[in-house]
C-alpha positions as CSV (number, residue, x, y, z in Angstrom):
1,X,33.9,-19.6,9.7
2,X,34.1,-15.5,9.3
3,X,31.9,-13.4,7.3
4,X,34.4,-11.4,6.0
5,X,35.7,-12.6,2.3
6,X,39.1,-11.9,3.4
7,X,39.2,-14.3,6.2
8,X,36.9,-16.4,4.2
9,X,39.8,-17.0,1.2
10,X,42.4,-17.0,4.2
11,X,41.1,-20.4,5.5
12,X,41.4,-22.1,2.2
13,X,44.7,-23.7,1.8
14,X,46.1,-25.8,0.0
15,X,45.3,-28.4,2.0
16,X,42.3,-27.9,1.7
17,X,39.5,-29.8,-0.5
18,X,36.6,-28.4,-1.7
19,X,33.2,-30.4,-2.4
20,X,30.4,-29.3,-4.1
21,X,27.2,-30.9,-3.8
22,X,24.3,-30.4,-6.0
23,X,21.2,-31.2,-4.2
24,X,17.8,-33.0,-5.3
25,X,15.3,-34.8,-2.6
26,X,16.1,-38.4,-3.8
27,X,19.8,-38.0,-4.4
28,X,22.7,-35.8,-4.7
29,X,25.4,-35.3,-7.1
30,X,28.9,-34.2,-5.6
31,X,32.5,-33.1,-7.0
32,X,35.9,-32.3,-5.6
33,X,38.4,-30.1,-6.2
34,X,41.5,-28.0,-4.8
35,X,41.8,-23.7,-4.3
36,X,43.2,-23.6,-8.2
37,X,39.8,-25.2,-9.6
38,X,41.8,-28.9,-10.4
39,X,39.2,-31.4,-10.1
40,X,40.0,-34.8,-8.4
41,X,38.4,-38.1,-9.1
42,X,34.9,-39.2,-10.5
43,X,32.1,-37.2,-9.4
44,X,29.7,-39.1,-7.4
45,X,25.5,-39.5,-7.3
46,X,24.3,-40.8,-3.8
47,X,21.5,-41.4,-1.8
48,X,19.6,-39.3,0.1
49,X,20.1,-41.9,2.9
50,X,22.2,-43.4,5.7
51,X,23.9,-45.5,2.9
52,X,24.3,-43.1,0.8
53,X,25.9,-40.7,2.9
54,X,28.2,-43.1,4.3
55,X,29.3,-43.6,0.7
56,X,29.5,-40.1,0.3
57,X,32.2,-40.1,3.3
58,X,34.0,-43.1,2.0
59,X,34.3,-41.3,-1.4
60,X,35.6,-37.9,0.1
61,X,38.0,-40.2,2.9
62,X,40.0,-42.0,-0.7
63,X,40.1,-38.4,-2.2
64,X,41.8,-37.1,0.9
65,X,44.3,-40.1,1.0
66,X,45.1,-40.2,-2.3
67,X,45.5,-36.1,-2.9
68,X,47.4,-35.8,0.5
69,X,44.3,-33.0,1.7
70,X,44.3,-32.3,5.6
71,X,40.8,-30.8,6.0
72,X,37.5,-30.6,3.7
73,X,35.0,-28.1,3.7
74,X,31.6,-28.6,1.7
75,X,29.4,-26.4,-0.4
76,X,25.9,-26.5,-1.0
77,X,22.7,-25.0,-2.6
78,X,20.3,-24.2,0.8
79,X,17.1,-25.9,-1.6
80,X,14.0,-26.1,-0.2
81,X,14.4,-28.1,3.0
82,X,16.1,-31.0,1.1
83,X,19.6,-30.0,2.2
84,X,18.9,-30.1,5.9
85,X,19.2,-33.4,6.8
86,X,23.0,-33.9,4.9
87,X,23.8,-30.7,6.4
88,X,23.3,-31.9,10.0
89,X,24.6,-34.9,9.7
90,X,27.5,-33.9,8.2
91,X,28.4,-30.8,10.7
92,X,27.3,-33.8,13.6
93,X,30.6,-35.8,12.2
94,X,32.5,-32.7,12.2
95,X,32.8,-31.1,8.5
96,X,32.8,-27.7,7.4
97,X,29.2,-27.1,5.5
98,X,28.5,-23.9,4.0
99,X,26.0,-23.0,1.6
100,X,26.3,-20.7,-1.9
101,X,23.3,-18.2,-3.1
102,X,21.0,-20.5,-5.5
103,X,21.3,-17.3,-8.4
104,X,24.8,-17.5,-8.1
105,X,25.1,-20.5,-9.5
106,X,22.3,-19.8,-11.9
107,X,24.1,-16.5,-13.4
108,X,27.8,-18.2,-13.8
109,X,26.9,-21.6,-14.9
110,X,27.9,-20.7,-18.4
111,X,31.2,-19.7,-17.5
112,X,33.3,-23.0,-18.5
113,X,31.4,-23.8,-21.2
114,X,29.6,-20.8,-22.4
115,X,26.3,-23.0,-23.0
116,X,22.9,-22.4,-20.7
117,X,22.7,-26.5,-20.3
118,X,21.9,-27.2,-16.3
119,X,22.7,-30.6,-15.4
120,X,23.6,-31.9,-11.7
121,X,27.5,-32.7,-12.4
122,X,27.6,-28.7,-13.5
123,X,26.1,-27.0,-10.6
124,X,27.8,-29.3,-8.0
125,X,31.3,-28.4,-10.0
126,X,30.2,-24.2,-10.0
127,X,29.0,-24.7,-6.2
128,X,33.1,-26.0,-5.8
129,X,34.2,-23.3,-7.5
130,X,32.1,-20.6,-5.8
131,X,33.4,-21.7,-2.8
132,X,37.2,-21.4,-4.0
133,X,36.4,-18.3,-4.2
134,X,34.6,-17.8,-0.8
135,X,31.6,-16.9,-2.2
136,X,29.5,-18.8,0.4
137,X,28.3,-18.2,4.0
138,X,27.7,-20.3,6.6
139,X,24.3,-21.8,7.6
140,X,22.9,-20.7,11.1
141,X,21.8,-24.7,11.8
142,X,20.5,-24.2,15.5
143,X,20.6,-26.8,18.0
144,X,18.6,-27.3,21.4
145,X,16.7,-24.8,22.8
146,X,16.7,-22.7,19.9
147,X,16.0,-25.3,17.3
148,X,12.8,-26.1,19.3
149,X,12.1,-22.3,19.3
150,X,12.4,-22.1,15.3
151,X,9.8,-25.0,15.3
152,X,7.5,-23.9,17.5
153,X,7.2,-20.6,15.8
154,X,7.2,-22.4,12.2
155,X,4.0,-24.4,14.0
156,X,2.2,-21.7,15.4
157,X,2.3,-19.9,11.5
158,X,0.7,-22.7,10.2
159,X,-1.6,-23.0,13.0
160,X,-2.3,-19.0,12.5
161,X,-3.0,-19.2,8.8
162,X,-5.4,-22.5,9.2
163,X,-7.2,-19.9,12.0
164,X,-7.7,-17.0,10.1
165,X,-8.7,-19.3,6.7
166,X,-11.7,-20.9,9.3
167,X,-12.2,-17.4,10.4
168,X,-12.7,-16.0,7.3
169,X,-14.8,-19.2,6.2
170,X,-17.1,-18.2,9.5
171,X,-17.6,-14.8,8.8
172,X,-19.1,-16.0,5.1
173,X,-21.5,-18.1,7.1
174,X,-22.9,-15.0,9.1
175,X,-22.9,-13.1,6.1
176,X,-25.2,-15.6,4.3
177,X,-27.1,-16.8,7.5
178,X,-27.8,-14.2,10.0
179,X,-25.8,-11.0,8.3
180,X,-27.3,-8.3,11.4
181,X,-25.9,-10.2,14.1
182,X,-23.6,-7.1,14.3
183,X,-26.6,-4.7,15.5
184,X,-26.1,-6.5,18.9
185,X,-22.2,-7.7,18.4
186,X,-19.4,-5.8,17.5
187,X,-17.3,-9.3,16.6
188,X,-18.7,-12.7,15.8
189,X,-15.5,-13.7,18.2
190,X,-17.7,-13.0,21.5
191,X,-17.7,-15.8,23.6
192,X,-21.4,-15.5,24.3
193,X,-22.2,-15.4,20.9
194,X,-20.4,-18.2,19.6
195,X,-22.1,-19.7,22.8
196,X,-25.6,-19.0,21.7
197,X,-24.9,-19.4,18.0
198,X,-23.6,-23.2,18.8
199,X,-26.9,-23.9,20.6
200,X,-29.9,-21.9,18.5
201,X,-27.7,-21.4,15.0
202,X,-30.0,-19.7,13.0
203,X,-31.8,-16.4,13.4
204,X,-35.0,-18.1,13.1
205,X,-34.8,-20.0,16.0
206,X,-33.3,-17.4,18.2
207,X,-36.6,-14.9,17.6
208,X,-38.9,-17.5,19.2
209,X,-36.8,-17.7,22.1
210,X,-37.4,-15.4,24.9
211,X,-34.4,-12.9,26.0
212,X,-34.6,-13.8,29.2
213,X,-34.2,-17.8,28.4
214,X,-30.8,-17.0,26.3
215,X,-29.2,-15.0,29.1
216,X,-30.0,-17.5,31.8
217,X,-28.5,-20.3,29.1
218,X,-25.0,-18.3,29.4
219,X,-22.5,-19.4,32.1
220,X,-22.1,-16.6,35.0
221,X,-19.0,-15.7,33.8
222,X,-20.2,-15.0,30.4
223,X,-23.3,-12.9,31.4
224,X,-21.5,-10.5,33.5
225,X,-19.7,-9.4,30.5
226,X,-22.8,-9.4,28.3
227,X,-26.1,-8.1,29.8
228,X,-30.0,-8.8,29.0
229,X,-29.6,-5.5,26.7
230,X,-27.2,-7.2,24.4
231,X,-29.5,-10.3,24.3
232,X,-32.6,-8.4,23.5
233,X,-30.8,-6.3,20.8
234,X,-29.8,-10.0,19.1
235,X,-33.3,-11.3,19.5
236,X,-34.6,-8.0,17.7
237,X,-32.5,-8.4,15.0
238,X,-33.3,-12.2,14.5
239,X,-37.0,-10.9,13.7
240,X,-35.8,-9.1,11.1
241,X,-33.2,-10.7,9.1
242,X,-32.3,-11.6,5.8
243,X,-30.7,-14.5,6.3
244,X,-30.8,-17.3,3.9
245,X,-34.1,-19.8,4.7
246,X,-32.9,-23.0,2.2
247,X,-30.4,-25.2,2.8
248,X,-30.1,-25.1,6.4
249,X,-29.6,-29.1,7.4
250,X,-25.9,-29.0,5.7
251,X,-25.8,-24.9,6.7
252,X,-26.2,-26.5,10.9
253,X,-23.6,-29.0,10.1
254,X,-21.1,-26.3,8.5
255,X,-21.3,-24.0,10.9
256,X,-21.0,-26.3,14.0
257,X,-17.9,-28.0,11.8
258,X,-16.1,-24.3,11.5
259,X,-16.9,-23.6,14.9
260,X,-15.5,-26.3,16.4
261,X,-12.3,-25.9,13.9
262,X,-12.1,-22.2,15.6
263,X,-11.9,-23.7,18.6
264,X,-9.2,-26.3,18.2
265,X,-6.8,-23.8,16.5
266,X,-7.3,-21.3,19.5
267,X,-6.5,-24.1,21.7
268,X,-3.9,-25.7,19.6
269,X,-2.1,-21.9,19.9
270,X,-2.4,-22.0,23.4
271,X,-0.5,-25.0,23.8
272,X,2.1,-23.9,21.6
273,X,2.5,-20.8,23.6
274,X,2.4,-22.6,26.9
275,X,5.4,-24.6,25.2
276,X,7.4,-21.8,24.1
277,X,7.0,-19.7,27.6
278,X,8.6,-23.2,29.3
279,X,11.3,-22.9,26.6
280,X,11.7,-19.1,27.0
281,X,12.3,-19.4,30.8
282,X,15.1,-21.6,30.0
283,X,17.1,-18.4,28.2
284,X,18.5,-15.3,29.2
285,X,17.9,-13.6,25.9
286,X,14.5,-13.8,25.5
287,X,14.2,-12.3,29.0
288,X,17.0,-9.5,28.3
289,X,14.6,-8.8,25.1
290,X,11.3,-8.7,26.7
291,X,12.6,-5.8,29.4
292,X,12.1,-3.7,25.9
293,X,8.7,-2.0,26.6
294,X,6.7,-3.1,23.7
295,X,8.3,-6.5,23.1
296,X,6.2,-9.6,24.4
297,X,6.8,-13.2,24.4
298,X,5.8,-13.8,21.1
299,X,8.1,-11.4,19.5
300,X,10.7,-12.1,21.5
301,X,10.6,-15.7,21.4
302,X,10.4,-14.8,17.5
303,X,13.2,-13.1,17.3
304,X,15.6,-15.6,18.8
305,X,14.3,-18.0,16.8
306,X,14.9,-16.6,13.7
307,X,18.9,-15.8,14.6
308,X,19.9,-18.9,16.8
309,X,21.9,-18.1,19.6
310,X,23.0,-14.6,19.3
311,X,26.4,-14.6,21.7
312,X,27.4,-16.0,18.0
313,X,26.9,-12.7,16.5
314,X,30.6,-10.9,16.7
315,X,28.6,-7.7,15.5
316,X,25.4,-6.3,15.0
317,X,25.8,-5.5,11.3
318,X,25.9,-9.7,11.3
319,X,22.4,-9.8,12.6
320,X,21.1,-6.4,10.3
321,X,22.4,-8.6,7.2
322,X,20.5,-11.3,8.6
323,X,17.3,-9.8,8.5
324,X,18.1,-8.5,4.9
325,X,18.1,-5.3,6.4
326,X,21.9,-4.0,5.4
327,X,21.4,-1.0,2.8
328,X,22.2,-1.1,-0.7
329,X,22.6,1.4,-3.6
330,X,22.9,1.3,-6.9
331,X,24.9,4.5,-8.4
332,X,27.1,4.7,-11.7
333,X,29.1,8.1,-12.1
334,X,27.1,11.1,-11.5
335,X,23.6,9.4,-11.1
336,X,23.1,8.4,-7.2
337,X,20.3,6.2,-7.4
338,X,18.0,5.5,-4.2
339,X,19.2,3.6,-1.0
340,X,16.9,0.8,-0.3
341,X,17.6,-2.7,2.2
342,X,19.1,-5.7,0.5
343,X,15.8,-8.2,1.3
344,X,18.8,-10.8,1.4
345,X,17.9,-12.5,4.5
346,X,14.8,-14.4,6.9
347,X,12.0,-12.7,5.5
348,X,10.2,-13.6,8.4
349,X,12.8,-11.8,10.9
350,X,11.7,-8.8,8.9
351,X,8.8,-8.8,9.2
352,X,8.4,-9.7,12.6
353,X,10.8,-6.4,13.4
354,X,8.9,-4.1,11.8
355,X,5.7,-5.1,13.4
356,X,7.2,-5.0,16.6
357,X,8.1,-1.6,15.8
358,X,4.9,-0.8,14.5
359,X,3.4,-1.3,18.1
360,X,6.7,0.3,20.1
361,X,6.1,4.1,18.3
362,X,2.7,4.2,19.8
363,X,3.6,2.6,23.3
364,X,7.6,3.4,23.6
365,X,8.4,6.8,24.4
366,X,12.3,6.3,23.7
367,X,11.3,4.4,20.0
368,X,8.5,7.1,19.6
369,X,10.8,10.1,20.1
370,X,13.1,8.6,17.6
371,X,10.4,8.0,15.1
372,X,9.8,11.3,14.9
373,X,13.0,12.9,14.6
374,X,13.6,10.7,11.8
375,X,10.7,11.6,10.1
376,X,10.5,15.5,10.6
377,X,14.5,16.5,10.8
378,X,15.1,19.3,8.3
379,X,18.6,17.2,6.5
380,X,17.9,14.0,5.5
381,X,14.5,13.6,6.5
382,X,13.1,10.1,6.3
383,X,9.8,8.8,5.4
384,X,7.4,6.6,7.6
385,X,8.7,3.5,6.1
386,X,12.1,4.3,5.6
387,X,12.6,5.6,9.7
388,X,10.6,2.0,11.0
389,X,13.0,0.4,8.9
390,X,16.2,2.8,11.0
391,X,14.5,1.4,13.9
392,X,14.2,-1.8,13.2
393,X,17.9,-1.9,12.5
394,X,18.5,0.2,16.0
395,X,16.5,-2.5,17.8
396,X,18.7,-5.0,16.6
397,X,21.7,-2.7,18.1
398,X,20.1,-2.5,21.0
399,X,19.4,-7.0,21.4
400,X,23.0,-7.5,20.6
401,X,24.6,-5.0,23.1
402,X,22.2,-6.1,26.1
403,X,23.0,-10.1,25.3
404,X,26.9,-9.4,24.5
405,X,27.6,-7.4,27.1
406,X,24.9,-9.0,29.7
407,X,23.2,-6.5,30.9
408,X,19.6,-5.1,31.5
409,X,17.8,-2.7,29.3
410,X,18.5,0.6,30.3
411,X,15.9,3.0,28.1
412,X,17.6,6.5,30.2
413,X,20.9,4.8,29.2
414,X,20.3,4.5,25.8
415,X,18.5,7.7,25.2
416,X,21.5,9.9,26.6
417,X,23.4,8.6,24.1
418,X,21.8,9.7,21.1
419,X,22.9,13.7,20.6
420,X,20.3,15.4,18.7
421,X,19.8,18.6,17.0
422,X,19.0,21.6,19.6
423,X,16.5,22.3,17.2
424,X,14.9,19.0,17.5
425,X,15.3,19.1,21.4
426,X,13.2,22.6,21.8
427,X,10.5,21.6,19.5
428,X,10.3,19.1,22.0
429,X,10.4,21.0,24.7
């Protein structure tokens, strides 16, 4: 299927027969229909099941025999993760699935009957309808490599918001039990500390305990990167803390519990990584991506994840739109309101771009230069925001010209073919 409408309206024939499905995480509700809006048949509630989708088949199969239709193409809400599983299975035996915006069908489901009801028969009959008129898109369900991709990264979010919740529930501990370890640590996160906090735990018991005895307890690894001065500074500020003195049976057991939660989660992230490098090996993009200076594994693996295999992408504008990045105004006559991007897209591709670019305008040269043109030109002058945003949209330029055309990155390359200002260049200079 195309993005454009055009070609989108072009592929509906009258052969064709459109089915809308209204979907719910028990069962679903479908209708059919032709390109003028005439409805065939009895609409039909199935299972979410094997069964149920076979019957859904058999139901569409009589429709196509009895109305004389040649192909079938299928429309449904993308809700929640409900509609994943029909949606697989029904691209794996070869139908046409797209999906309709959600507050489409919200805003024009009082078109037939002018009334606000909702009920599963109407949205599966507007879904039909929206597609007639090729208001839909179709779904970027990835397969292999880049399906496992999109997991792992889904996984390693979970895994990174469980770390920073035990994280945060640590630092409350130290702030309750020994609140000045940070005259001897900059971060709790030290391996030797977290060493000697698992062993002595309270600040009570490390101030009896003789510097010396502490350092020797670390592993020669550790000490190299700590020092007896450290040590002694901790011990010093054991004496004198304010740390809470009641409570401390349960206090030992919640701090060892966190701790060892810590742990786990940087270990479980390690694994995932370890996973994702085997699966990154396996693809040419995430190496053509990672020759950007400034773009690890992490964001690169990201990245692919998020858009599937992008030799699918005919242009970049495709991939802009699907990072919600694609510019919008809102004008009426004289008035010329602000530009701003649409948001309509993987919010998580977003955001993982304009991190990334974050990072590349203090470590990129070619990105940094850019940055600031973009935010000191004399016409059109961009602020900080708006010109990561341009660049964020540039990067994604740049991924689908070096995977389309398969080649390196070339930063020289790419640089000599942006012409700026001769005022720019000899402020430069």
């Amino acid at each position: 299927m195309n993005y454009k409408q055009n070609d989108r309206l072009n592929q509906l024939t009258y052969e064709t027969l459109i089915v809308g499905v209204d979907i719910a995480k028990e069962f679903h509700v479908a209708r059919a229909q032709d390109i003028r809006g005439i409805e065939f048949g009895k609409s039909i509630k199935f299972n979410n099941s094997l069964s149920g989708y076979l019957e859904f088949e058999n139901w569409i199969n009589e429709i196509k025999v009895v109305e004389e239709k040649e192909q079938v193409i299928i429309g449904m809400e993308p809700t929640g993760h409900y509609w994943l599983n029909i949606a697989r299975y029904l691209k794996a035996n070869d139908y046409t699935v797209v999906t309709v915006n959600p507050m489409h069908v919200k805003k024009i489901k009082e078109l037939d009957d002018n009334l606000q009801t909702k009920t599963d028969k109407k949205d599966a009959k507007i879904i039909a309808q929206l597609v007639k008129d090729a208001r839909y898109s179709t779904p970027n369900l990835l397969e292999g490599e880049y399906e496992e991709l999109r997991n792992a990264k889904n996984l390693r979010q979970v895994v990174i918001k469980d770390l920073n919740r035990t994280k945060n529930q640590i630092h409350n501990w130290l702030d309750r039990y020994f609140p000045e370890y940070k005259e001897a640590y900059a971060s709790w996160e030290s391996k030797s500390f977290i060493k000697i906090i698992k062993k002595y735990i309270f600040p009570s018991v490390i101030e009896r305990i003789p510097p010396n005895e502490i350092y020797e307890m670390l592993p020669p690894k550790m000490r190299r990167g700590v020092g007896l001065g450290k040590i002694e500074r901790l011990v010093t500020a054991s004496k004198n803390s304010i740390g809470i003195k009641e409570g401390l049976s349960f206090a030992k057991l919640e701090i060892k519990f966190l701790l060892d939660k810590y742990e786990s989660f940087l270990e479980q992230i390690e694994e995932i990584d370890d996973y994702v490098t085997k699966i990154c090996n396996q693809l040419d993009e995430t190496k053509k991506i990672m020759q950007i200076k400034g773009v690890g594994l992490v964001t690169a693996s990201g990245i692919v994840a998020e858009l599937g295999d992008i030799r699918k992408y005919k242009t970049p504008k495709q991939m802009i739109k699907m990072a919600g990045l694609s510019l919008t105004e809102n004008s009426s006559g004289k008035v010329k309101g602000a530009t701003s991007i649409s948001r309509r897209g993987r919010k998580d591709l977003r955001r993982l771009l304009y991190q990334v670019i974050l990072g590349m305008i203090r470590t990129n040269t070619a990105f940094k230069e850019m940055y600031i043109y973009y935010t000191t030109r004399r016409k059109n002058q961009l602020t900080g925001k708006q010109a990561i945003i341009a660049l964020c949209r540039k990067l994604l330029r740049i991924i689908h010209t070096i995977i389309l055309k398969d080649v390196d990155y070339d930063e020289s390359k790419m640089m000599s073919q942006i012409k700026y200002p001769d005022e720019f260049l000899n402020s430069v200079a």
